[in-house]
DRENDO-1510 file (C-alpha; in Angstrom, 1 decimal, always signed):
<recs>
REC; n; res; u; v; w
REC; 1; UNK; +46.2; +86.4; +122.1 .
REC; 2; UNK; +45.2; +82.3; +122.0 .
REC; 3; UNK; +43.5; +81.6; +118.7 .
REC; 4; UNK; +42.2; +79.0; +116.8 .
REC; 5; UNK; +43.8; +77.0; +114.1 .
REC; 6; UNK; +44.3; +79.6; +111.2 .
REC; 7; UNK; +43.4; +77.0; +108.5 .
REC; 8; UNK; +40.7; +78.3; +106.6 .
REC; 9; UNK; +38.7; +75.1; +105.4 .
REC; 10; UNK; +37.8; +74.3; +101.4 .
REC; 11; UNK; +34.3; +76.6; +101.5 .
REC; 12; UNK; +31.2; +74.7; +101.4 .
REC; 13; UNK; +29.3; +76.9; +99.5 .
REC; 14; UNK; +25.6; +77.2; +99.0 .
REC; 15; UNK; +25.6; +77.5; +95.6 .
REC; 16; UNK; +27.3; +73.8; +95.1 .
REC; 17; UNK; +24.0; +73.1; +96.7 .
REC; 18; UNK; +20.9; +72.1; +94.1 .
REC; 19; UNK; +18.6; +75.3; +94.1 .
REC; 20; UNK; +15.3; +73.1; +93.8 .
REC; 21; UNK; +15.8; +71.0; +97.5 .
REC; 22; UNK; +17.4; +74.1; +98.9 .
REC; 23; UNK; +14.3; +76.5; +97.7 .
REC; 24; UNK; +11.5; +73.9; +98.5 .
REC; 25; UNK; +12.7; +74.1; +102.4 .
REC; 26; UNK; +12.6; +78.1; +102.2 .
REC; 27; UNK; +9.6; +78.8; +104.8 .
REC; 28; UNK; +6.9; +81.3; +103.3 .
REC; 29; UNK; +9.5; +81.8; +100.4 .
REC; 30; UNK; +11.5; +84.3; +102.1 .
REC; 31; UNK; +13.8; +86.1; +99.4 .
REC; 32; UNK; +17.3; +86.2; +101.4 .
REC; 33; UNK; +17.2; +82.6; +102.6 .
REC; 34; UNK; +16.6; +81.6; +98.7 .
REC; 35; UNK; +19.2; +80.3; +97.3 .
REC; 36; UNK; +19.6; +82.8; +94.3 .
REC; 37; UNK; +20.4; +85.8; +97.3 .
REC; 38; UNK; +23.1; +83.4; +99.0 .
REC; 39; UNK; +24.7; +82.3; +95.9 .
REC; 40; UNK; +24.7; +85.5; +94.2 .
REC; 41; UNK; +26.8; +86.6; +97.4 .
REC; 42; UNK; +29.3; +83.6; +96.8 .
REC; 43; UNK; +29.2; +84.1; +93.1 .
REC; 44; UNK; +29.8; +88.5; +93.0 .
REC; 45; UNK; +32.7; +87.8; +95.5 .
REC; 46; UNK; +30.6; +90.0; +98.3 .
REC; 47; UNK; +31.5; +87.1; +100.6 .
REC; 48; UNK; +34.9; +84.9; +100.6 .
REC; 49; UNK; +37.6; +84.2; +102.6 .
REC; 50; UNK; +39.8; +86.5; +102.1 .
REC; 51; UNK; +36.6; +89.4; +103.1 .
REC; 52; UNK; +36.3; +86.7; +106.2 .
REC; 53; UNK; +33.3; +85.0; +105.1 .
REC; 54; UNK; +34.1; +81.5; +104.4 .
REC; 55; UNK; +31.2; +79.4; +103.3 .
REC; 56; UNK; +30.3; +76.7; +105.9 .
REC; 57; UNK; +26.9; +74.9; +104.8 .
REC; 58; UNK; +25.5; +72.7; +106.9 .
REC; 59; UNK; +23.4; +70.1; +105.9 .
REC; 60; UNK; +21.5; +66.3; +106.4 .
REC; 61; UNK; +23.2; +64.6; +103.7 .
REC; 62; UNK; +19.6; +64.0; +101.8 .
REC; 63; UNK; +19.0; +67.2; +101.0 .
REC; 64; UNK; +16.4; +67.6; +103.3 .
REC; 65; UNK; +18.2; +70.2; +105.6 .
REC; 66; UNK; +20.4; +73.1; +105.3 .
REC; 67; UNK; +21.7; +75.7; +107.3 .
REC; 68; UNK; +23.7; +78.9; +105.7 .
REC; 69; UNK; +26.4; +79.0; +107.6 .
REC; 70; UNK; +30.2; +80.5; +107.6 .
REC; 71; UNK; +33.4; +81.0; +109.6 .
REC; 72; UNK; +33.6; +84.4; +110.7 .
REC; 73; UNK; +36.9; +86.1; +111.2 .
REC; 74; UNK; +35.6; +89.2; +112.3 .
REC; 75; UNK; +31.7; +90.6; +113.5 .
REC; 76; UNK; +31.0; +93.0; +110.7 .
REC; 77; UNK; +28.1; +93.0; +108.6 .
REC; 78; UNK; +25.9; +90.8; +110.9 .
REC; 79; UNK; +24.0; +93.3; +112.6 .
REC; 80; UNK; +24.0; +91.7; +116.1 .
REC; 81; UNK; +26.9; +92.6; +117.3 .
REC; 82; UNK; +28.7; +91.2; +119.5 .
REC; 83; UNK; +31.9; +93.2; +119.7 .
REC; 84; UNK; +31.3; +93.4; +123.8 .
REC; 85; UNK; +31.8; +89.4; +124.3 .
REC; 86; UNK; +34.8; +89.2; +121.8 .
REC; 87; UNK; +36.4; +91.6; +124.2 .
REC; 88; UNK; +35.2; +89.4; +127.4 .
REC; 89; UNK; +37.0; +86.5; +125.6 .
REC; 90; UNK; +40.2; +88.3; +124.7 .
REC; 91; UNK; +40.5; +89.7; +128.2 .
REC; 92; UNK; +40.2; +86.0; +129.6 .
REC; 93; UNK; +42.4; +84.7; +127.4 .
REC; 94; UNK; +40.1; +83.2; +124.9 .
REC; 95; UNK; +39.8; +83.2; +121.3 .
REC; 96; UNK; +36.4; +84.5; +120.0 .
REC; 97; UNK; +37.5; +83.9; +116.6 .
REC; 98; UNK; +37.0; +82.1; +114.4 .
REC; 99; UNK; +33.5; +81.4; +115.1 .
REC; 100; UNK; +30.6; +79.9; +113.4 .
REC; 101; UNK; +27.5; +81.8; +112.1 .
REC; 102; UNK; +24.2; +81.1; +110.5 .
REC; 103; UNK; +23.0; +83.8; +109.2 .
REC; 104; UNK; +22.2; +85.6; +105.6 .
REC; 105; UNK; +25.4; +88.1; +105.2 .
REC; 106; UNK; +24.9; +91.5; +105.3 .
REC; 107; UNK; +20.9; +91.0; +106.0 .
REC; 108; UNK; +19.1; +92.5; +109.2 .
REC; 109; UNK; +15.7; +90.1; +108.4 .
REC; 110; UNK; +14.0; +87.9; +110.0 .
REC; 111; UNK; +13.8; +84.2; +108.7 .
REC; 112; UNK; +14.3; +80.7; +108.2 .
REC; 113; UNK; +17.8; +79.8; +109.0 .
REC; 114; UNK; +17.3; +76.1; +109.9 .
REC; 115; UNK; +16.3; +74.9; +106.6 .
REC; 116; UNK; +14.7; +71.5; +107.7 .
REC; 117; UNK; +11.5; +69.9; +106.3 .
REC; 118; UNK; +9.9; +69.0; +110.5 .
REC; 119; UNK; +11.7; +69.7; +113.6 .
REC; 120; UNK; +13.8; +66.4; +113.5 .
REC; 121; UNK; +15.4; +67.6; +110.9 .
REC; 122; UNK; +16.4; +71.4; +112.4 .
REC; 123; UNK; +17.2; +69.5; +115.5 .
REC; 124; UNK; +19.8; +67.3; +113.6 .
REC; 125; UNK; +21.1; +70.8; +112.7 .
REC; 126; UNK; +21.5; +71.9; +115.8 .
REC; 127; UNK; +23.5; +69.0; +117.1 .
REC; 128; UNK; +25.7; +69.2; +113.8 .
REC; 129; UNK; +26.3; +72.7; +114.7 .
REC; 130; UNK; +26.9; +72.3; +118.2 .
REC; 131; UNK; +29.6; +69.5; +117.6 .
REC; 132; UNK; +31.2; +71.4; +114.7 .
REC; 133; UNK; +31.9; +73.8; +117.5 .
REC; 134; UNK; +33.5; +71.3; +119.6 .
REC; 135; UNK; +35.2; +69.6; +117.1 .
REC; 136; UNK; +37.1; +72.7; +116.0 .
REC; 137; UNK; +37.4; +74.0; +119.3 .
REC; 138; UNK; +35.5; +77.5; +118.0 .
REC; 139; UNK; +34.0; +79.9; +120.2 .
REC; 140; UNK; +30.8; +79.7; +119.6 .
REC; 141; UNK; +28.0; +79.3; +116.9 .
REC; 142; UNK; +25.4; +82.2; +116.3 .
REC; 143; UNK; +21.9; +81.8; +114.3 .
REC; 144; UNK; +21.1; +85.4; +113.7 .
REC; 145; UNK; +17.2; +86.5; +113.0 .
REC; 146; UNK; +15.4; +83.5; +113.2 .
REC; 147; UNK; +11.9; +82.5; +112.2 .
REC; 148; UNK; +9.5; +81.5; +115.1 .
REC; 149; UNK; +9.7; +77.6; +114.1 .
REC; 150; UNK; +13.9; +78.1; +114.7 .
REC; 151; UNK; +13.2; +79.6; +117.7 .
REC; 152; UNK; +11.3; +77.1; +118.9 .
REC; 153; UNK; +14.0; +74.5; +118.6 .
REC; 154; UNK; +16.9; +76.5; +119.4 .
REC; 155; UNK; +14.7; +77.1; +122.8 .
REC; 156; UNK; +14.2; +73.2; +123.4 .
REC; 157; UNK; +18.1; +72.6; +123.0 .
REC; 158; UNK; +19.0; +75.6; +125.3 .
REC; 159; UNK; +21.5; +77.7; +123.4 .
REC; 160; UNK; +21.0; +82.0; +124.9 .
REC; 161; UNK; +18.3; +84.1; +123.4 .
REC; 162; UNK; +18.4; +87.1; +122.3 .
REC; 163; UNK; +16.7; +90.0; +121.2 .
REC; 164; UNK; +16.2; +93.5; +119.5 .
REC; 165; UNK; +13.8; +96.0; +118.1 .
REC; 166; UNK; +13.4; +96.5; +114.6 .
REC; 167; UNK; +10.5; +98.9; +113.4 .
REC; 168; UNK; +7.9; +98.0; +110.6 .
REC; 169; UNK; +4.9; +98.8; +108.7 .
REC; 170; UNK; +1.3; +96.8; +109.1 .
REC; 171; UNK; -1.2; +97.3; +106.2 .
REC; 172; UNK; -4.6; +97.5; +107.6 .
REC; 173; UNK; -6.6; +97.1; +104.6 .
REC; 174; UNK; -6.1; +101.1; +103.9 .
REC; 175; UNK; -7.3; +102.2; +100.4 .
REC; 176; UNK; -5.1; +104.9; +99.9 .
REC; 177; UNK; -2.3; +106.7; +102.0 .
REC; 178; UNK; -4.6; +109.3; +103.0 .
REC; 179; UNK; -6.4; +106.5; +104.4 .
REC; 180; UNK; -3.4; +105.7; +106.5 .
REC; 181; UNK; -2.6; +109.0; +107.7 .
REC; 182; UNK; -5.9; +109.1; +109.0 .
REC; 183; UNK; -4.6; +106.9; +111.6 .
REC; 184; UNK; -2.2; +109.3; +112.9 .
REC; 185; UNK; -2.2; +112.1; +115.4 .
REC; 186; UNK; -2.6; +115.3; +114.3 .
REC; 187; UNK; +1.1; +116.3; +114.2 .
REC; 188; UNK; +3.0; +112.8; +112.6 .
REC; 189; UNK; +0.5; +113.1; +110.2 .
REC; 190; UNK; +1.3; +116.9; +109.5 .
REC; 191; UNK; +4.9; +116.0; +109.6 .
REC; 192; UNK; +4.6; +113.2; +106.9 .
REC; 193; UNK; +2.5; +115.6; +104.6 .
REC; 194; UNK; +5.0; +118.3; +104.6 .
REC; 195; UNK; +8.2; +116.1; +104.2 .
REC; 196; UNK; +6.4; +114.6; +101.2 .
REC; 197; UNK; +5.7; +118.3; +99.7 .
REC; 198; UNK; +9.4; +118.8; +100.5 .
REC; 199; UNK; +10.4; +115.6; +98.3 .
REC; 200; UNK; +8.7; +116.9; +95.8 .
REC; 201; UNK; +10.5; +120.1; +95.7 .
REC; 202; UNK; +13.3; +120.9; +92.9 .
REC; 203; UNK; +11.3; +118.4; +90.2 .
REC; 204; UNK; +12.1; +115.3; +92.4 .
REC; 205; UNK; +10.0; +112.3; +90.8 .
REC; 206; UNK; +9.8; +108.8; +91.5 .
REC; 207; UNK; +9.7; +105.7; +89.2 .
REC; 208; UNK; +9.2; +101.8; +90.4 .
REC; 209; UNK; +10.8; +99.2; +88.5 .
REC; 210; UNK; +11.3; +95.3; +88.6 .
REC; 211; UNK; +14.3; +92.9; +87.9 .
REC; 212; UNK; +12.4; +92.0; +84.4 .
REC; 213; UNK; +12.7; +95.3; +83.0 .
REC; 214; UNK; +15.7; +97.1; +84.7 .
REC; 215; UNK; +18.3; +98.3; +82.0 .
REC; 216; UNK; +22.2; +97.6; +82.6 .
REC; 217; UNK; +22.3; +101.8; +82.3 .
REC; 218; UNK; +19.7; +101.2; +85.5 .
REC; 219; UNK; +22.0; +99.1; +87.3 .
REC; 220; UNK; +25.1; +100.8; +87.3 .
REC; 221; UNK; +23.1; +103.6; +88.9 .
REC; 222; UNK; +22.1; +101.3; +91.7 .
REC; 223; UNK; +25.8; +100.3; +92.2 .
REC; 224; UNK; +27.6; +103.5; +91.7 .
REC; 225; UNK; +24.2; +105.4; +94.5 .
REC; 226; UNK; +24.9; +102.4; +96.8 .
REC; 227; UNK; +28.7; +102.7; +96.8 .
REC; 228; UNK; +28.3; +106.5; +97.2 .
REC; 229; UNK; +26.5; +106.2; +100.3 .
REC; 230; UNK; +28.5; +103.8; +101.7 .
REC; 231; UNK; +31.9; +105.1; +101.0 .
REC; 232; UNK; +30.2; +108.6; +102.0 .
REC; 233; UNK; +30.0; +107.0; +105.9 .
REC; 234; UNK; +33.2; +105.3; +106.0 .
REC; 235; UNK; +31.5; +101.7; +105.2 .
REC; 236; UNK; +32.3; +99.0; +103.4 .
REC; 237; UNK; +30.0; +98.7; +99.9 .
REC; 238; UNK; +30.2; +94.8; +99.9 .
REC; 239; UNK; +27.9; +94.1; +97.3 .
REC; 240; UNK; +29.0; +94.3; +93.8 .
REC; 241; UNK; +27.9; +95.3; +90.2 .
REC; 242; UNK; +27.8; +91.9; +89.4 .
REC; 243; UNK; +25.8; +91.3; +92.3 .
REC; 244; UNK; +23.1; +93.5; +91.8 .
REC; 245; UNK; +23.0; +92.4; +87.9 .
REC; 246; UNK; +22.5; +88.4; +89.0 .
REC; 247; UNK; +19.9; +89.2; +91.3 .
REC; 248; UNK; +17.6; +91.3; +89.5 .
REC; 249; UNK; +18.0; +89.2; +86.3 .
REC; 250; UNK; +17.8; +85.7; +88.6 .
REC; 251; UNK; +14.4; +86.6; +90.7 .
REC; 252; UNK; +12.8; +89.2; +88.6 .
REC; 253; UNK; +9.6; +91.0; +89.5 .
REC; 254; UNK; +10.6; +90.2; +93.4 .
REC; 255; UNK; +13.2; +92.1; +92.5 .
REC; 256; UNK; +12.5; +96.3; +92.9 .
REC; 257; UNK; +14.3; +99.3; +92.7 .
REC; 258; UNK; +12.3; +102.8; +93.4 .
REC; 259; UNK; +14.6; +105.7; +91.5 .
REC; 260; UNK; +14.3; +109.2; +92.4 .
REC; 261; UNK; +14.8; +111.7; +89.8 .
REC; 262; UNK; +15.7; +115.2; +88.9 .
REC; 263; UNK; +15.7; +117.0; +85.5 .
REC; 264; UNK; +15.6; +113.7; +84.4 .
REC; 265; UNK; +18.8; +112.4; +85.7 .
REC; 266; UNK; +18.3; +109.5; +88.4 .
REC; 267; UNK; +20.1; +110.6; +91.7 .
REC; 268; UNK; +18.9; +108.5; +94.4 .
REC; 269; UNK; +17.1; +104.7; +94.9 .
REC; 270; UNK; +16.0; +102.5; +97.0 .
REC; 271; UNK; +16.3; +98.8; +96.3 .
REC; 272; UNK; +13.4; +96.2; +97.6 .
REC; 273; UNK; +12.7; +92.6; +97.9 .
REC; 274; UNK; +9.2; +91.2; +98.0 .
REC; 275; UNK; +7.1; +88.4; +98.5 .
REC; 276; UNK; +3.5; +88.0; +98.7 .
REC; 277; UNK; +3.2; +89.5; +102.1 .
REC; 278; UNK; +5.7; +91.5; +102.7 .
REC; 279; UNK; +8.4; +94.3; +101.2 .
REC; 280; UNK; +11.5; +94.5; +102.2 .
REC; 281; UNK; +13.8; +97.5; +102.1 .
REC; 282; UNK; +17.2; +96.6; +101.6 .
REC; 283; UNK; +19.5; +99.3; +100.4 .
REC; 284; UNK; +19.4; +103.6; +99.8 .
REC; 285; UNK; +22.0; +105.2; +97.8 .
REC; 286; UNK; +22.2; +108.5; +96.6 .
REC; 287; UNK; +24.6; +110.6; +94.5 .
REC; 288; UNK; +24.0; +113.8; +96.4 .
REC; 289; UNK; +22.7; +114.6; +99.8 .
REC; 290; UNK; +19.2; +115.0; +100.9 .
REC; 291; UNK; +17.2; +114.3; +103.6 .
REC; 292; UNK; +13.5; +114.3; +102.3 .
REC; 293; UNK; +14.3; +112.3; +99.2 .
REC; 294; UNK; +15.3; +109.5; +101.4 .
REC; 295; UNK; +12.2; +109.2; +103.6 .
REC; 296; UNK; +10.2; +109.5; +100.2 .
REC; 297; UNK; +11.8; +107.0; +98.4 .
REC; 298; UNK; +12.5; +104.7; +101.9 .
REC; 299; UNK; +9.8; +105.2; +103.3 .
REC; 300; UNK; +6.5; +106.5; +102.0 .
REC; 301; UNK; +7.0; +105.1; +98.5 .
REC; 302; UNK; +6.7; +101.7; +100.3 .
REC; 303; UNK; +4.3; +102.3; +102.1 .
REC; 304; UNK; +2.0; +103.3; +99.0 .
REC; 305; UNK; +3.2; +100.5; +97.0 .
REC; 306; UNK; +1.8; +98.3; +99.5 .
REC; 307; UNK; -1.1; +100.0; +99.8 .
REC; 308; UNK; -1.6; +99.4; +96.1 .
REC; 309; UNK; -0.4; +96.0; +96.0 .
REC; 310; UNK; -2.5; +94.4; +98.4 .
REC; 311; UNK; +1.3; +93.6; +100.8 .
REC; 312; UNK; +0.3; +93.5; +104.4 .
REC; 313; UNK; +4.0; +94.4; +105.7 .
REC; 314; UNK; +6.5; +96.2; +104.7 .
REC; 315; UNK; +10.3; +96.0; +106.7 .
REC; 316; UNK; +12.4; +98.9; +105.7 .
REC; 317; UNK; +15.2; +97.7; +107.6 .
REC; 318; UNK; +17.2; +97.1; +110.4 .
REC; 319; UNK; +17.4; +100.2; +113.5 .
REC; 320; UNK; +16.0; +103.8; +113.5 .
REC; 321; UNK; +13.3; +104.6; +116.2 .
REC; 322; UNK; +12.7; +107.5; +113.9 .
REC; 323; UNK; +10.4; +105.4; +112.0 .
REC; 324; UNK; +8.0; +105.3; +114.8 .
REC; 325; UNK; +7.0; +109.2; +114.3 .
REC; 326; UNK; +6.3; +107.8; +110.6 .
REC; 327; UNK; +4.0; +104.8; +111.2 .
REC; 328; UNK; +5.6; +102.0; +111.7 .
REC; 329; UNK; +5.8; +99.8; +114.9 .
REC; 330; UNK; +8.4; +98.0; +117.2 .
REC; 331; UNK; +9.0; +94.4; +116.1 .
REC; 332; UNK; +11.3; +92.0; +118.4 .
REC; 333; UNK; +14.1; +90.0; +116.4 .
REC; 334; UNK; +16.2; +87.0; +117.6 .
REC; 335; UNK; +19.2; +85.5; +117.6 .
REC; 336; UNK; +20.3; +82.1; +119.5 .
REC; 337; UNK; +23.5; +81.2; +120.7 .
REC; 338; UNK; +25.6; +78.4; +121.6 .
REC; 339; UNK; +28.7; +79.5; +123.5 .
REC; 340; UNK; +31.8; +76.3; +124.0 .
REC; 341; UNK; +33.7; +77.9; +127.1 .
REC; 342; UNK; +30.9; +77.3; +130.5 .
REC; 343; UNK; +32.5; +79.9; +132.1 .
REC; 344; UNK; +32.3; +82.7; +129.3 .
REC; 345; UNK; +28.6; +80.9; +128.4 .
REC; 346; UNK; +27.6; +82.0; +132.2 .
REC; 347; UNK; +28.9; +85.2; +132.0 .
REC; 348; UNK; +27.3; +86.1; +128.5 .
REC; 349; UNK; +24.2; +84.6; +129.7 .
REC; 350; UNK; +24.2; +87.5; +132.9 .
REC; 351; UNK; +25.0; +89.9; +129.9 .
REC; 352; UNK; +22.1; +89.1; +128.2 .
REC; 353; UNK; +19.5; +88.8; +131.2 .
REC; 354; UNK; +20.8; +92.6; +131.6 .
REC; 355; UNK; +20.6; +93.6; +127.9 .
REC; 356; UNK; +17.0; +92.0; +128.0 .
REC; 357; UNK; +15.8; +94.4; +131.0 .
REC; 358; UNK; +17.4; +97.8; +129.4 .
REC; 359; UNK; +15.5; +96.7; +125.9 .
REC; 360; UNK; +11.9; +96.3; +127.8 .
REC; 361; UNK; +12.6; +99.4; +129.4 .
REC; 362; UNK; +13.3; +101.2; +126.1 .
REC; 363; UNK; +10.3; +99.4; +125.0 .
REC; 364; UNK; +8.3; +101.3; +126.7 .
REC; 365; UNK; +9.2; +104.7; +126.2 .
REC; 366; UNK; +9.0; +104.5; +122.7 .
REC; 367; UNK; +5.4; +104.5; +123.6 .
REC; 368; UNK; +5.5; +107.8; +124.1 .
REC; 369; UNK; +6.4; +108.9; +120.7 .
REC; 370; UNK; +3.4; +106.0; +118.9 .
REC; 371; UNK; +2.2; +108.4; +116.5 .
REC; 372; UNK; -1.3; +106.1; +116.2 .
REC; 373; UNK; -4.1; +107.9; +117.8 .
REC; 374; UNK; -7.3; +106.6; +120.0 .
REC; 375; UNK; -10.6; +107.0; +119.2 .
REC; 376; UNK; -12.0; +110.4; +119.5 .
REC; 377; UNK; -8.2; +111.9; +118.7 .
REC; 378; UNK; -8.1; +114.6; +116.1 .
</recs>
């Protein structure tokens, strides 16, 4: 099988990058393109080389542009897979890998990836990127759940769109989750009240706390739930101890965990960013089974704390139409993509005309299951 070069390049990492010029470029101060997520990954050894991350910043020069990028040697933890045109490019005799990637590891969310302070400067990205490509005769470069302003310049230079559902949460000024529920049709609502009974069941409690007051004891719980869960499905728990330590200490009260509790003993949590406008669920992990505790602490905790807090979003993560039936609402995501050989390009680019058609179709028969009721419904 023809591959690239297998010289893995000295990593140009983000954290060699100064936090300050990297942060001020951050649109709406999204918490996974700061710089304290993406170094904490380089940092806690989540990403490296040798786990086939290798860090590949692109930048200006005047620290008025960035891009987190990386070498990929494999298409795990991106969550837009594309698994389907690695095989197309094997088949025709093509390498697929290594390939570049912008992108947050290990992060379904939308945001910026083209860290540039006016289009000029994303464009300049773009070309960089695209001659990187070239240069090193890669496959292809991918810029995984963009912003709208990425979009928007990743359109103008023509790389392939594409796009998926993702399901959240939209605060309409309620004043309590009653309020919300109020919203629903008669059965998701009755549905939601009874699992949250259920959650309650067996002396199940839940707490909220933030990166300022989160005890070391507290953190090895979140470790030792999420690597439960993950090793529980055959996954690999990337993300480290030391990880979860640097970022609750480095961004503080954006910083959440929700623990779920019985006889006093925390079982289960849910970790959380945050920002002004919006909450984002990141990662469950549980040291037993059960169901109901999950959609309480996923799910409707998050939903209150918004409530409470005044957030007008709330993304619980990537997948999972079953969220629908719980209030929350298809969202399209996007990725861009700039593919070397014309030939795979034009095949991809069918691919993805076809992929496009099956997703508006699926589109709308998740309209069938909107649990939001018209006026006049009970």
């Amino acid at each position: 099988m023809p591959s690239a070069s297998s010289t893995i390049p000295e990593p140009s990492r983000v954290g060699d990058r100064p936090e300050p010029s990297w942060n001020a470029l951050n649109r709406r101060t999204n918490p996974f393109a700061d710089h304290r997520f993406l170094a904490a990954l380089e940092a806690c050894g989540c990403v490296s080389p040798d786990r086939g991350w290798t860090s590949a910043v692109m930048e200006t020069g005047d620290n008025r542009a960035f891009a987190p990028a990386w070498l990929k040697h494999h298409s795990h933890g991106e969550f837009v897979f594309d698994f389907a045109w690695a095989e197309a490019a094997h088949r025709a005799g093509l390498h697929w890998y290594p390939k570049l990637l912008v992108a947050v590891p290990l992060t379904p969310v939308t945001g910026p990836r083209l860290l540039g302070d006016s289009s000029d400067r994303r464009r300049e990205l773009i070309e960089r990127l695209e001659r990187r490509v070239e240069d090193e005769a890669l496959s292809s470069c991918a810029v995984n759940f963009c912003d709208d302003a990425d979009r928007a310049d990743l359109e103008a230079a023509g790389w392939l769109a594409r796009s998926d559902w993702q399901f959240h949460w939209f605060n309409q000024a309620y004043g309590d989750f009653d309020a919300f529920l109020e919203r629903l049709r008669s059965k998701p609502r009755k549905n939601i009240r009874r699992e949250r009974r259920k959650a309650r069941e067996d002396g199940w409690r839940y707490r909220w706390i933030t990166g300022t007051k989160i005890s070391s004891v507290e953190l090895d719980t979140v470790h030792a739930c999420y690597r439960t869960t993950f090793l529980r499905y055959r996954n690999l728990p990337a993300l480290t101890r030391a990880f979860f330590e640097q970022a609750a200490r480095s961004f503080g009260s954006p910083f959440l965990v929700c623990f779920a509790s019985r006889n006093g003993q925390d079982l289960a949590c849910g970790v959380f960013w945050r920002n002004r406008e919006t909450l984002f669920g990141r990662y469950w992990g549980a040291l037993v089974e059960t169901r109901d505790v999950h959609f309480e602490t996923c799910y409707y905790q998050g939903i209150e704390y918004c409530i409470e807090h005044g957030i007008s979003r709330f993304e619980p993560g990537a997948q999972g139409e079953h969220k629908i039936r719980r209030g929350f609402v298809p969202v399209r995501t996007w990725s861009y993509h700039y593919i070397r050989h014309p030939a795979l390009r034009e095949g991809i680019r069918r691919w993805l005309e076809m992929e496009h058609a099956a997703l508006e179709d699926y589109r709308r028969q998740l309209r069938e299951i909107e649990p939001f009721r018209d006026d006049g419904d009970a």
